[in-house]
Structure formats: structure tokens, C-alpha cells
C-alpha positions as CSV (number, residue, x, y, z in Angstrom):
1,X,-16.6,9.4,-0.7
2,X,-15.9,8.0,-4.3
3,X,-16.3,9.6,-7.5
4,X,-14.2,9.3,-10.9
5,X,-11.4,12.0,-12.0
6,X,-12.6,14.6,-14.3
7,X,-12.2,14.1,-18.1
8,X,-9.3,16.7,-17.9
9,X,-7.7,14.8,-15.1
10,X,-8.2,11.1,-16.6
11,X,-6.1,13.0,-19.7
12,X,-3.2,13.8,-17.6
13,X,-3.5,10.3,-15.8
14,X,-3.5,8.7,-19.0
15,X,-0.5,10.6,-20.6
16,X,2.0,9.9,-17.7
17,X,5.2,8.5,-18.5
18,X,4.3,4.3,-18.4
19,X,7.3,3.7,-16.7
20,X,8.0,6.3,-14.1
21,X,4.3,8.0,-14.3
22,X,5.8,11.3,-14.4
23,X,3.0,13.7,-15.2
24,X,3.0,17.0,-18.1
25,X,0.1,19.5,-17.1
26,X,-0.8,22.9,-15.7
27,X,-0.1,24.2,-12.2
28,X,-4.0,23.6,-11.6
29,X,-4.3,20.2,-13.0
30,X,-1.4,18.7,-11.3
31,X,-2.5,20.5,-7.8
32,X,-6.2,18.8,-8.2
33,X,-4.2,15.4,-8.8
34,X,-2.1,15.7,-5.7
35,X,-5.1,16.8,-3.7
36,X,-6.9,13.5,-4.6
37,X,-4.1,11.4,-3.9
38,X,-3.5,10.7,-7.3
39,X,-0.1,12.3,-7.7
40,X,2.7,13.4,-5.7
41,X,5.5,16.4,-6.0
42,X,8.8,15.1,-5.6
43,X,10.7,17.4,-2.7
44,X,13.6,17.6,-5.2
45,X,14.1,20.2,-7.8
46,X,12.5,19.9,-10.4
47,X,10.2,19.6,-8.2
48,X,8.2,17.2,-11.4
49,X,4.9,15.5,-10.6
50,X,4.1,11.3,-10.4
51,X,1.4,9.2,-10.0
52,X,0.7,8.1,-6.6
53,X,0.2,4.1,-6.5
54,X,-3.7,4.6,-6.4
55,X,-2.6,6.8,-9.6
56,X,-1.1,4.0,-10.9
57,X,-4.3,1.7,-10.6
58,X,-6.5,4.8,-12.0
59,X,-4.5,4.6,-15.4
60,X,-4.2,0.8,-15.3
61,X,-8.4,1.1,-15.7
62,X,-10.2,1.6,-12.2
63,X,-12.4,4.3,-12.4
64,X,-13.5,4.8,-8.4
65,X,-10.4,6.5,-6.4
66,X,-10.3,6.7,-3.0
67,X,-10.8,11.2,-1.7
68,X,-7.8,11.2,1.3
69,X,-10.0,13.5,3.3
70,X,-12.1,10.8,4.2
71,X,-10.9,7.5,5.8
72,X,-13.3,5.1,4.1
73,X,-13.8,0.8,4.6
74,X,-13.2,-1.3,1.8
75,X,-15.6,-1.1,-0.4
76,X,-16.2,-1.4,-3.8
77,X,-14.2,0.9,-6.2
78,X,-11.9,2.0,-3.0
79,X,-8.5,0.0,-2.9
80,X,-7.6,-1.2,0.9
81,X,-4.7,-3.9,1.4
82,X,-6.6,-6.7,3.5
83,X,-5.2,-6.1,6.7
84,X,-7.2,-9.5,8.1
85,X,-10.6,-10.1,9.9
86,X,-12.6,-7.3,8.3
87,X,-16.2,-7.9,8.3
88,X,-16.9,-7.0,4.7
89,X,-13.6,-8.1,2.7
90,X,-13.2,-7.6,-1.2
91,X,-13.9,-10.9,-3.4
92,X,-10.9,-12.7,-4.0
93,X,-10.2,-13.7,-7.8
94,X,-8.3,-12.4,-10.6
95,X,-9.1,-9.0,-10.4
96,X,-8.2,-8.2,-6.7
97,X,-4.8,-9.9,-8.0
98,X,-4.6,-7.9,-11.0
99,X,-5.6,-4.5,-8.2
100,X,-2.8,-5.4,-5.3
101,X,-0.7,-6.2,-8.6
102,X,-0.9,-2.7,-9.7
103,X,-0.8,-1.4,-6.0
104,X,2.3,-3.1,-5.2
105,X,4.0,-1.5,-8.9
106,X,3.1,1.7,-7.8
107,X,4.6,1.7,-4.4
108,X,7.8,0.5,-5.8
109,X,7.7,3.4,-7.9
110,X,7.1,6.0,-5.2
111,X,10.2,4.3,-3.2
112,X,11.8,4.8,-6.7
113,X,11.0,8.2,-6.5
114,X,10.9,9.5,-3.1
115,X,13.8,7.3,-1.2
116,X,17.3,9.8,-1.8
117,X,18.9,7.1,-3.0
118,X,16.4,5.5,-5.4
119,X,16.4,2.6,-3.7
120,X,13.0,0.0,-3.8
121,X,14.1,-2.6,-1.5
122,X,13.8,0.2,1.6
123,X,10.1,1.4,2.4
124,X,9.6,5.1,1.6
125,X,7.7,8.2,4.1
126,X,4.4,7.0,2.8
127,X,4.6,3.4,4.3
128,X,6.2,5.2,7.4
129,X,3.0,6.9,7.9
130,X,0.8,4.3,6.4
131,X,2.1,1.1,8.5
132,X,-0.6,-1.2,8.7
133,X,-1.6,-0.7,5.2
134,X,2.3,-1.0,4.0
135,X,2.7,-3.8,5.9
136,X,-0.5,-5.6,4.7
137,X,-0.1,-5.0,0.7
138,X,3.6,-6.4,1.1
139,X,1.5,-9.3,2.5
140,X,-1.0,-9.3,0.1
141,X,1.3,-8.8,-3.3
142,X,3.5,-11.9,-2.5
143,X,0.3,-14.2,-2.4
144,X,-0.5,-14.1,1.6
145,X,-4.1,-15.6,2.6
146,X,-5.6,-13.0,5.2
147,X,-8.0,-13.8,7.6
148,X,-11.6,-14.0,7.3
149,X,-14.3,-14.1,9.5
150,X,-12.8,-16.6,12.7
151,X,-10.4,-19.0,9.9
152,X,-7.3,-19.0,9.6
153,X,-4.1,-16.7,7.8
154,X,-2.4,-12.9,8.8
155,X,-3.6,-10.2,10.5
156,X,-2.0,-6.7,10.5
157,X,-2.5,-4.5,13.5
158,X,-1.3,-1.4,14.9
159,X,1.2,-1.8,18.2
160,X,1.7,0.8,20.9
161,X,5.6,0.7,19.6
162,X,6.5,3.8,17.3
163,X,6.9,2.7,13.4
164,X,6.0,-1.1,14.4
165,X,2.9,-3.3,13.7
166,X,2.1,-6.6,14.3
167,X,1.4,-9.9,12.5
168,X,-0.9,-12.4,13.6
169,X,-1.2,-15.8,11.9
170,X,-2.2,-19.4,13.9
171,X,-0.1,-21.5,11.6
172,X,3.1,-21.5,12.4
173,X,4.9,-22.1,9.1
174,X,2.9,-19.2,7.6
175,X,4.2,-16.4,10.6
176,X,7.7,-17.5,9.4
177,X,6.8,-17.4,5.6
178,X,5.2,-13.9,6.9
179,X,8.5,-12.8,8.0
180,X,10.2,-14.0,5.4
181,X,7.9,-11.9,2.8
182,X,8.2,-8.8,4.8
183,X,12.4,-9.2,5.5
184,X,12.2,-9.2,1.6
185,X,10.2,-6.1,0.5
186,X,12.5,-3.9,3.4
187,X,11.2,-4.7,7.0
188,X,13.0,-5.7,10.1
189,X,11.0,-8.4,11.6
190,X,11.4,-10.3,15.2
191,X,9.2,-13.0,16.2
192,X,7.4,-12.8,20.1
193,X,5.1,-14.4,22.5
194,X,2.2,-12.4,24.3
195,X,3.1,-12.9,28.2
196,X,-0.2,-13.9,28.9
197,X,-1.5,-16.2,26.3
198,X,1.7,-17.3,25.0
199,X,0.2,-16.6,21.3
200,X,3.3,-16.0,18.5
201,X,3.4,-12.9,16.7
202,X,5.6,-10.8,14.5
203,X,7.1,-7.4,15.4
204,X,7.8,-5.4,11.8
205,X,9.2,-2.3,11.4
206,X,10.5,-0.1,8.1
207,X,14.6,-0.7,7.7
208,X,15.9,2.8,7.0
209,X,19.4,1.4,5.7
């Protein structure tokens, strides 16, 4: 399900701090954000509400957010990293770039925010619990082709290991330019062979120090 914030809540959205996207409202107003996934309250006292990173893309102009209750496909008006091979993918073009642009901002921001130290090289809870999807819009952001339909380029999927997903891509110098990408935004990364069909495939994992 889909639907636009409220003209009340697109006021608070819009009057967060550029920069950090702390938000300034009532109790009420900041609760409805959170429960949208639009905002966040940060476990430390003050205890002071941000923007989520689908917060971030709902002040930076897209109208359509995404409800967390419901685990929806990527469709129109509902960001989804491309995780590789889904049957109904988002166009490519300038405004997907500009989207995982403003995705990939606003996850920095909630490491910013939500890692004790501050740090935004080290992936934060969210992406902990979120694996595939972390690990894809790292992909993604640094200019990544995924896979379509049978070609060629990454795909993401979920692993049996605890905290650990794996990348698929056929072309060898693109699985190492995979783990390169990944190594960089915070991810340990080891490269395997599936016993069987001797296929090459990265293990990644969130660094915690």
C-alpha cells in the first residue's frame, strides 16, 4: 500500500534540518512519521527525531512512500534497491539515479546518527536487519549494473549464514569490482566457489569495527 503523507506531515518533512533532517513537531506528528517509516527516534537523550532515508527521498520531491506494514515489490512510487533478476525492475535513467542518489544520502545519515560513534564508513542496525536491501543500494549507488531477465551483472541474495548475503555476478572482473564497492561502504567480503557447480560468488557481511 502507497499513499502520500498528510499535508501536516509533508510540513514537518519539509522543515527538517537539510543537513541532519532532524525534525521540530508534536508528540503526535513525529509518532505518525516514525510509524510510516519516515522518521526515526534516536535511542539517545534527547531522544530528537530524523528523517528516515525514505524520509530523505519524501523531502527531496517523491510523493509515494513505501507503509512498513506491508512488504510490497517494486513498483512505481515505492523505492526498492535492485537486488538483481526481478521480473518487473524500475526503468533505468536519470531519475532512478537521482532516487538511489538520495537513498544512499539518507542511509549515511542514519549511520550518522544511529552508529555510537558517528561513524558512516560502518553499516548501522537498519542494514543489520535489512541485509539484502543494504547490500544491494551499496551496489546500486556506486553505479553497479544488476541483472535483468537471464543477462548479465549482480545479484543479491539471502544466505543461510547469520548477517551474510551473497553476490552473484558471471563476469569475473565485476564480482571483484563488487567486492571492492562493498569493502568500501563498510562490508567484509570473501570470495567462494559453490561445491557443486564451481560458480564464484561473494560472501558479505556488516564490519562492526
Amino acid at each position: 500500500m502507497t499513499r502520500p503523507p498528510t499535508a501536516v506531515q509533508r510540513r514537518v518533512i519539509d522543515a527538517a534540518d537539510p543537513v541532519t533532517g532532524r525534525l521540530r513537531g508534536t508528540e503526535a506528528q513525529l509518532a505518525a512519521l516514525v510509524k510510516r517509516g519516515l522518521a526515526f527516534r534516536h535511542p539517545r537523550p534527547p531522544h530528537d527525531h530524523f528523517l528516515t532515508p525514505e524520509g530523505h527521498r519524501v523531502r527531496q520531491g517523491v510523493t509515494q512512500v513505501h507503509e512498513p506494514a506491508t512488504e510490497a515489490p517494486a513498483t512505481a512510487g515505492v523505492f526498492a534497491p535492485r537486488v538483481g533478476g526481478e521480473e518487473a525492475a524500475p526503468e533505468s535513467g536519470p531519475a532512478r539515479r537521482r532516487e538511489v542518489h538520495s537513498a544512499w544520502q539518507g542511509l549515511l545519515e542514519l549511520r550518522r546518527m544511529t552508529n555510537p560513534d558517528g561513524a558512516v564508513e560502518r553499516p548501522c542496525g537498519w542494514e543489520r536487519t535489512h541485509l539484502v536491501q543494504a547490500a544491494a543500494l551499496a551496489l546500486e549507488a556506486a553505479g553497479h549494473h544488476p541483472a535483468g531477465q537471464g543477462d548479465g551483472g549482480y545479484r543479491v541474495r539471502e544466505t543461510p549464514q547469520p548477517e551474510a548475503v551473497a553476490v552473484y555476478e558471471p563476469d569475473g572482473e565485476a564480482l571483484r569490482t563488487c567486492a571492492a564497492t562493498l569493502e568500501g561502504a563498510g562490508w567484509q567480503v570473501s570470495e567462494h566457489r559453490e561445491p557443486r557447480t564451481g560458480t564464484r560468488y561473494l560472501l558479505a557481511s556488516p564490519r562492526r569495527a
